[in-house]
C-alpha positions as CSV (number, residue, x, y, z in Angstrom):
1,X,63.4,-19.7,23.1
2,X,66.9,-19.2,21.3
3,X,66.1,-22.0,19.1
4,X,62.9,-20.6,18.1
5,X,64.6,-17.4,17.0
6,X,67.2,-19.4,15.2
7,X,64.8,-20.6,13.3
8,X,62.6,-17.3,12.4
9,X,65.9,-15.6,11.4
10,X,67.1,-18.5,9.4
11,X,63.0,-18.6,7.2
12,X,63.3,-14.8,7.0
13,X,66.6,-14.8,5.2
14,X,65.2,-17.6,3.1
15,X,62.7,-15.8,2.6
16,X,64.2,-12.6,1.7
17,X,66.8,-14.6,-1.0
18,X,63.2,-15.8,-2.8
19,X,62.0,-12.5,-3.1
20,X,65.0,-10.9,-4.3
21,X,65.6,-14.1,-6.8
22,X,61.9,-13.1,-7.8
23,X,62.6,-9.3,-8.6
24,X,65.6,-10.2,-11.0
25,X,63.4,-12.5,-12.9
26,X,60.7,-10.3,-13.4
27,X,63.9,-7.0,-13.9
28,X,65.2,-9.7,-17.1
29,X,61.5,-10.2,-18.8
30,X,61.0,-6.6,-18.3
31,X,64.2,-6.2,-20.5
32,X,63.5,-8.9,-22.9
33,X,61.6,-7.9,-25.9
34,X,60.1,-11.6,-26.4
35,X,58.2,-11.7,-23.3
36,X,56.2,-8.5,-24.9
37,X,52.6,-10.1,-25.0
38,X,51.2,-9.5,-28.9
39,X,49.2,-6.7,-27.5
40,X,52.0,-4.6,-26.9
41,X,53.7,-5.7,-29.5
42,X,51.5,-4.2,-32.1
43,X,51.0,-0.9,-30.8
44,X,54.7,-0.7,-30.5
45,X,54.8,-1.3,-34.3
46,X,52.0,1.6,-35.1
47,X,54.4,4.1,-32.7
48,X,57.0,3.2,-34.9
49,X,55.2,4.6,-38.3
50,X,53.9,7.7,-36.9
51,X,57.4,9.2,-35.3
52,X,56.2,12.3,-37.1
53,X,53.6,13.1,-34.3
54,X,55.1,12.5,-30.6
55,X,52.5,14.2,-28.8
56,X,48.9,13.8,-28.6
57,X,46.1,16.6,-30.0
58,X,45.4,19.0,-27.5
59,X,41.9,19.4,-26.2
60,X,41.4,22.2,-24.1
61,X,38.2,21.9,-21.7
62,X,38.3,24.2,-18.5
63,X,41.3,26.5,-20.3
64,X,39.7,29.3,-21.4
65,X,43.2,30.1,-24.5
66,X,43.7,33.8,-25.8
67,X,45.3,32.2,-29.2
68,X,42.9,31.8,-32.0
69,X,45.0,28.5,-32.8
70,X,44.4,27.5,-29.9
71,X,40.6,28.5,-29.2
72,X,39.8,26.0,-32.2
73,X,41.4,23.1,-29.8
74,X,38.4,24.2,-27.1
75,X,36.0,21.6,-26.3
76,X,32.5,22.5,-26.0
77,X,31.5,22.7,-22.6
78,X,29.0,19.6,-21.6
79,X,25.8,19.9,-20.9
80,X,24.6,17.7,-17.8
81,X,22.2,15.1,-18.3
82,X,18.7,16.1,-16.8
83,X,18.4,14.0,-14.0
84,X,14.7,14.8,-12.9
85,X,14.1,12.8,-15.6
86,X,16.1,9.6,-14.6
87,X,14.7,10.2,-11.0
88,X,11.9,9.7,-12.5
89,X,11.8,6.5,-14.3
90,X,13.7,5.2,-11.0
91,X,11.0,6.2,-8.8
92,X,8.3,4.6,-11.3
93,X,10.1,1.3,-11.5
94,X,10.6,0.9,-7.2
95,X,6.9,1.7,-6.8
96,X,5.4,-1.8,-5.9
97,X,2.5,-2.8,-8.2
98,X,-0.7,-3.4,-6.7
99,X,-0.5,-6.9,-5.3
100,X,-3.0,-6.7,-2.6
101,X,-5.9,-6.9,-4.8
102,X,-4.2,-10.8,-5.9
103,X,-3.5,-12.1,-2.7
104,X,-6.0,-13.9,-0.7
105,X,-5.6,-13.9,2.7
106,X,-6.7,-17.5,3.4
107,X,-3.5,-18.5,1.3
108,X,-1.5,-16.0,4.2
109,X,-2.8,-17.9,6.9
110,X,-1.1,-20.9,8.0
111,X,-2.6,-24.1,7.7
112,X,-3.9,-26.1,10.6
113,X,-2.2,-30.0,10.5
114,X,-5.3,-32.2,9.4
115,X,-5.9,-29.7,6.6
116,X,-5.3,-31.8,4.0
117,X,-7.1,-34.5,5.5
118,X,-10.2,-32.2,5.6
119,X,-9.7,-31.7,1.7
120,X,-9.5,-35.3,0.9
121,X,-13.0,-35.6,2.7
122,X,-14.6,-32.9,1.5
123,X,-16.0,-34.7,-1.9
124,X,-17.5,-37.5,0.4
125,X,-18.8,-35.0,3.2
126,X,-21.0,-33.1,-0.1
127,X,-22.3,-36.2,-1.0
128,X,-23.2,-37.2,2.6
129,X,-24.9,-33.7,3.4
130,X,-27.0,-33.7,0.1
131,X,-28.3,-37.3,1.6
132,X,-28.7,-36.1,4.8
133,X,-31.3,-32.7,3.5
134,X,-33.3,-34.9,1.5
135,X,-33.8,-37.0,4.3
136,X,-34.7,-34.2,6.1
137,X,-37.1,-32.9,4.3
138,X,-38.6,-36.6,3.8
139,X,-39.4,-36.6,7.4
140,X,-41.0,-33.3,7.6
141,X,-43.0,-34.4,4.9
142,X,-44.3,-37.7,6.6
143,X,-44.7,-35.6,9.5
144,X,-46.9,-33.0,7.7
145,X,-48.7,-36.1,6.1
146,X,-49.2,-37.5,9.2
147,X,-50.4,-34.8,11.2
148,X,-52.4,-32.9,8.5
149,X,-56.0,-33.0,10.5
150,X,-53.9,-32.2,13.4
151,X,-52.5,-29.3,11.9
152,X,-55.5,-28.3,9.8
153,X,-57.6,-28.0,13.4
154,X,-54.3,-26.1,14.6
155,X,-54.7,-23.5,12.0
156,X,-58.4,-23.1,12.4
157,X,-58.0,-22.7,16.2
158,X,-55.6,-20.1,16.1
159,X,-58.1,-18.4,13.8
160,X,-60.8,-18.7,15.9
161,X,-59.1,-17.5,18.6
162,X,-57.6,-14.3,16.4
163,X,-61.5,-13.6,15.9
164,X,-62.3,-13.6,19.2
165,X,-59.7,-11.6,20.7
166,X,-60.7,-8.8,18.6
């Protein structure tokens, strides 16, 4: 443990030596005019031409002066900015526009697995159904053919029979 001490003592005086080697570096730029940046440099040159006026204009804003000299240095008190009006424009940009009316809820709804399997058949399946009516209706129509004496006697029965009921 007496080691490990030794050697936390020994990094923080290191350490300490650094730091203060640091500050005396940075104490001897602060003193040397050539490690002025240009910036600086050049206001320092317009401070030079204008040692006739050391202090700034004075602008008076919650001093209320009893000088007339001094009453011309007021500043006009500010108006604030109406803020209903910026309230406004924020409220009318965070409204959401109407998006209800574009969405369709069959896009919302997740897709089953074999849904784009159903869509690749699809073209096939119209063809295959239009087929399938007209053979349909083919059938009934050999039927009808078939059967039209039958039928004919069919209707006339039920007539007869309407007829006699009443």
């Amino acid at each position: 443990m007496a080691d490990g001490a030794g050697k936390l003592q020994e990094e923080a005086l290191r350490r300490k030596e650094r730091l203060k080697a640091l500050r005396e570096r940075q104490i001897q730029n602060r003193n040397q005019d050539e490690g002025e940046p240009e910036n600086k440099q050049l206001r320092g040159d317009e401070d030079k031409g204008d040692e006739e006026v050391k202090h700034r204009e004075l602008k008076l804003r919650n001093y209320i002066p009893e000088d007339k000299e001094l009453k011309e240095r007021q500043v006009p008190k500010a108006k604030p900015a109406s803020v209903e009006e910026k309230v406004k424009d924020q409220l009318e940009a965070g409204k959401p526009e109407s998006i209800i009316e574009e969405v369709d809820l069959v896009n919302l709804a997740p897709r089953k697995p074999d849904w784009d399997l159903k869509r690749d058949v699809a073209k096939k399946l119209e063809r295959l159904e239009k087929r399938t009516q007209r053979a349909i209706a083919e059938l009934i129509r050999e039927k009808l053919k078939g059967n039209e004496d039958d039928l004919a006697s069919a209707v006339g029965a039920v007539k007869q029979e309407d007829y006699d009921s009443e």
